[in-house]
C-alpha positions in Angstrom: 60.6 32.5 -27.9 59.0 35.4 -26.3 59.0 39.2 -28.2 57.6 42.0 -26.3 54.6 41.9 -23.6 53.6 45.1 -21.4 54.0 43.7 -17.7 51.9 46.0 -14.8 53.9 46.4 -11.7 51.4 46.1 -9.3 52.0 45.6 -5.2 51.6 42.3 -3.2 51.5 39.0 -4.9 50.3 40.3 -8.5 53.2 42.2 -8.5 55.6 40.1 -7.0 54.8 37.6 -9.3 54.8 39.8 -12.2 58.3 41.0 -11.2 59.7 37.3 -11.3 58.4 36.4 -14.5 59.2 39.7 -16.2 58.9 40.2 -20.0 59.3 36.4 -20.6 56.2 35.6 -18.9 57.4 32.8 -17.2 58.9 32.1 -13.8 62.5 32.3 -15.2 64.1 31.3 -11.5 62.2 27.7 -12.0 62.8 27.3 -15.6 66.3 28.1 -15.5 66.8 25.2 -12.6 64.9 22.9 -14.1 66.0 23.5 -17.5 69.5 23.0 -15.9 68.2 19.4 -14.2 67.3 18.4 -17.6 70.1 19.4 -19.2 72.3 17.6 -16.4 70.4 14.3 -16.9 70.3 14.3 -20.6 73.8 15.0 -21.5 74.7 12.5 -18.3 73.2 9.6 -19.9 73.9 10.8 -23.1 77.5 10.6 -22.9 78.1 8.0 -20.2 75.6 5.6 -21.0 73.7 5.4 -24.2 71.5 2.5 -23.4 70.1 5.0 -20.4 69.5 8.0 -22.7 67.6 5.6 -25.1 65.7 4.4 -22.2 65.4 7.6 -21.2 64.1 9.1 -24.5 61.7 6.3 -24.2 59.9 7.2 -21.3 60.0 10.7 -21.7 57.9 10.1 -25.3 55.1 8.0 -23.2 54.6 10.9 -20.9 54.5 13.0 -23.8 51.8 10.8 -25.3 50.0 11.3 -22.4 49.7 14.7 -22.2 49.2 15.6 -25.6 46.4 13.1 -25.0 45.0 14.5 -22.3 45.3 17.6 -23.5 42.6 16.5 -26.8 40.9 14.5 -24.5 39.6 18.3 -22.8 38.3 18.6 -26.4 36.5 15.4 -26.9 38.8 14.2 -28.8 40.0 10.7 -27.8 43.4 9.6 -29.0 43.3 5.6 -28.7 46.3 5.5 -26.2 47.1 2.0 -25.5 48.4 1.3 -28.7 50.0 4.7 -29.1 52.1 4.4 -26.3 52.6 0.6 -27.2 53.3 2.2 -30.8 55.8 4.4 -29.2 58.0 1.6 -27.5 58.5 -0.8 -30.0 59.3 2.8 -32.9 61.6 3.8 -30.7 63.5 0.8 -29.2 63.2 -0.3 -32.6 64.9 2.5 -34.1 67.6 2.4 -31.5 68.3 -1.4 -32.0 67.5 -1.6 -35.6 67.4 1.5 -37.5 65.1 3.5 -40.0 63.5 0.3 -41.3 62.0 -0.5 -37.8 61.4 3.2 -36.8 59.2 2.9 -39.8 57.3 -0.2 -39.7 56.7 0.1 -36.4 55.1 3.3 -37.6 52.8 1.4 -39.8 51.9 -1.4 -37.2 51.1 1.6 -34.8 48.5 3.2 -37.8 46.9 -0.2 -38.2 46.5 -0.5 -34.6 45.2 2.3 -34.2 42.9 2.0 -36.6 41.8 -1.5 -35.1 41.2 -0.4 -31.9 39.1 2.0 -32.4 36.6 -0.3 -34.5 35.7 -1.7 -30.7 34.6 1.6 -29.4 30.8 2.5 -30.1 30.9 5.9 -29.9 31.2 8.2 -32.7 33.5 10.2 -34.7 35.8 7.4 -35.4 37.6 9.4 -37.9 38.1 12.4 -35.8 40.0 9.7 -32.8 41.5 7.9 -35.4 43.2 10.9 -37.1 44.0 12.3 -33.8 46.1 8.8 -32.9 47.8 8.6 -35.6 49.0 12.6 -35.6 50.4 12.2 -32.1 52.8 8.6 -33.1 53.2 10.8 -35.9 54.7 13.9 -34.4 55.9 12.1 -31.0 57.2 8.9 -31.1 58.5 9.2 -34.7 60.2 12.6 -35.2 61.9 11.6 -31.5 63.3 8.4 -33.4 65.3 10.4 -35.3 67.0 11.4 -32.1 67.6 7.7 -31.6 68.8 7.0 -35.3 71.6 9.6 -34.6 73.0 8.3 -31.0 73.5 4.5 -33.3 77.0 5.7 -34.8 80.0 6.1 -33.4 80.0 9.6 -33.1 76.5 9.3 -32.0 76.3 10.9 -28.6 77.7 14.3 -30.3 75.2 14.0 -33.0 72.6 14.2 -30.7 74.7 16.7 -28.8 74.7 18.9 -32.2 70.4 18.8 -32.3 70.3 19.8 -28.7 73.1 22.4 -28.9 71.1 24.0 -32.0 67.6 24.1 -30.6 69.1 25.4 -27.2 70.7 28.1 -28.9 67.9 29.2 -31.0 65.2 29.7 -28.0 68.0 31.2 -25.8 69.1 33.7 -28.9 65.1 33.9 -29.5 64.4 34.5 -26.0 66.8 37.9 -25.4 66.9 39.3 -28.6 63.0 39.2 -28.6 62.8 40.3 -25.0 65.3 43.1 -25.6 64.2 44.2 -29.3 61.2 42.4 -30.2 59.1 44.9 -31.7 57.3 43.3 -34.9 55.3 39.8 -34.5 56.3 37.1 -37.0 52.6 35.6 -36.4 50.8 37.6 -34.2 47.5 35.0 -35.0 49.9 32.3 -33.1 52.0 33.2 -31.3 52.1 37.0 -30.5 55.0 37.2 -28.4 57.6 35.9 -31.3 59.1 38.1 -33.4 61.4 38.8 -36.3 63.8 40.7 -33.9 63.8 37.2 -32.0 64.1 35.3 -35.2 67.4 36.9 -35.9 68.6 36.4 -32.3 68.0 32.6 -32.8 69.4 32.8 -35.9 72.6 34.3 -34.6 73.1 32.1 -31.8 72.2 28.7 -33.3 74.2 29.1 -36.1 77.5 30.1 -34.1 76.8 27.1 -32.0 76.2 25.0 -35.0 79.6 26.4 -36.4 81.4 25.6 -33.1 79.9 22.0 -33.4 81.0 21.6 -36.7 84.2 22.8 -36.5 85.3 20.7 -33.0 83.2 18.1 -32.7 83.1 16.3 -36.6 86.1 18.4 -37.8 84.0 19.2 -40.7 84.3 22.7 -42.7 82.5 25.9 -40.9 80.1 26.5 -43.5 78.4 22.9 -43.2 77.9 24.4 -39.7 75.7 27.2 -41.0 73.7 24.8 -43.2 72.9 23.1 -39.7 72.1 26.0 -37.9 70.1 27.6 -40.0 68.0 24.0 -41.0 67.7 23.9 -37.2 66.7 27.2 -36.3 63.9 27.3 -38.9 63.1 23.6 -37.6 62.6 24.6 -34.0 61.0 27.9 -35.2 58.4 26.0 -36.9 58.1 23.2 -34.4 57.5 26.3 -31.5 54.6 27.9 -34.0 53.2 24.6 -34.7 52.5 23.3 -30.5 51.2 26.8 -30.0 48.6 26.5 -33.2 47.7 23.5 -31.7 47.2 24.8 -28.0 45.6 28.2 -29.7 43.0 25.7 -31.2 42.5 23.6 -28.1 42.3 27.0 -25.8 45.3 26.1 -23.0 48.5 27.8 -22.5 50.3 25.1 -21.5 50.1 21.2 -22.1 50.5 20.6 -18.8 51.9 21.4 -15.5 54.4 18.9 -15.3 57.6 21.2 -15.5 57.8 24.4 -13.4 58.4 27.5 -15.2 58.0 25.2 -18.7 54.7 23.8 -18.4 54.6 20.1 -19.4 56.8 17.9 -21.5 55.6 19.1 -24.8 56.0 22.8 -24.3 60.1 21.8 -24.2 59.5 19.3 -27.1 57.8 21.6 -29.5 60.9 22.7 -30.9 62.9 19.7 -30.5 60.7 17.4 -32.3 60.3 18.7 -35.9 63.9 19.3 -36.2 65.1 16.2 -34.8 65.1 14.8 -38.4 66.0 17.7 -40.3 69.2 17.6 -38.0 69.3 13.9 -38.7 69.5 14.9 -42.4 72.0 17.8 -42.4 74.7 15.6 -40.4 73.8 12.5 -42.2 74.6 13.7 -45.5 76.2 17.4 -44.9 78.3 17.5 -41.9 79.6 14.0 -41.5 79.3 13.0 -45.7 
């Protein structure tokens, strides 16, 4: 959620570039479509289908795996990867088919495998790879079962619908009130293009969404709307300071180049991830209660 950057207007291809991506810093033509395509597909599966979207959920968490992998792997830092990913299928499809008891045992299995595989690799610094697996089936596949644990009721596919609608709000509120006023950093150490002024704008748009959502989609009362919003603007807030600590620390701008005008899979997770649960909680035992 981009605050203020100074952008030189220069001629020829710096420029022209420069011009496209603006104050955002991003190519906002290519993000726009493809945030669009992604949308499309989601919400397509999500509502029509929701075997697909768990499927789909599933696949997109193994590529995620992969780059955050990847992306410690530049650092020497080898995340044991076979029984992540294998981690990651059997937390998520179990939470889909089973519930929170799965989603968490298959946590543990993943830990101890983890843990076990590694014992067959000479090379040192066993605790550094071992800690590394576990925090990505930690903040991966398990914060995106939450997604799955919501899509098991009835009312499932607008649950999910509520955590998307929320994030999306917040970066878009984020992205133009910072562009337009930003003007003081909230952590300049980590991310110096968020700010306060863009705080308040995701603040202002993801609770009015999480209102509307509220109100129309669970017929619940307005005010357990701004209890979501605000959980889930603080959630993606964090979750968007947290992946850029971690790429601050690992010196990249981007996980990968997977998406264009987003960067890889993780850079549209960041905020999605963290608050999956927190939304999990709200509508569990605010919203829907």
């Amino acid at each position: 959620m981009p605050a203020t950057t100074h952008v030189v207007m220069t001629d020829g291809p710096t420029g022209s570039r420069s011009r496209r991506h603006g104050r955002a810093g991003r190519d906002l033509r290519a993000a726009t479509l493809v945030g669009v395509g992604l949308g499309a597909v989601v919400l397509s599966s999500l509502f029509l289908l929701e075997a697909a979207f768990a499927g789909l959920v599933v696949v997109v968490m193994v590529v995620a795996v992969w780059e955050l992998a990847t992306a410690l792997g530049a650092r020497s830092i080898q995340v044991p990867v076979v029984p992540v990913v294998l981690g990651t299928v059997l937390m998520l499809v179990g939470a889909y088919l089973g519930g929170g008891s799965p989603l968490l045992v298959g946590l543990g299995l993943t830990v101890a495998a983890v843990c076990a595989w590694r014992l067959g690799d000479p090379r040192p610094g066993y605790l550094r790879d071992v800690s590394a697996g576990i925090f990505t089936s930690v903040y991966v596949p398990f914060l995106a079962g939450f997604a799955l644990l919501m899509v098991r009721p009835d009312d499932g596919a607008w649950r999910v619908f509520a955590l998307l609608v929320v994030v999306v709000a917040s970066d878009t509120g984020g992205l133009f009130a910072g562009v337009l006023a930003g003007r003081h950093p909230m952590a300049p150490s980590v991310s110096p293009k968020k700010s306060w002024e863009g705080f308040g704008g995701s603040l202002l748009l993801g609770v009015g969404a999480a209102v509307l959502v509220a109100v129309f989609a669970f017929d619940a009362p307005w005010w357990t709307g701004v209890v979501l919003g605000v959980v889930g603007v603080v959630g993606a807030t964090l979750g968007d300071l947290g992946e850029s600590l971690i790429k601050r620390d690992l010196g990249i701008k981007d996980m990968s180049q997977l998406l264009p005008g987003h960067g890889g899979l993780m850079d549209r997770l960041d905020s999605l991830l963290p608050t999956a649960p927190l939304v999990w909680l709200v509508l569990e035992y605010v919203v829907t209660a």
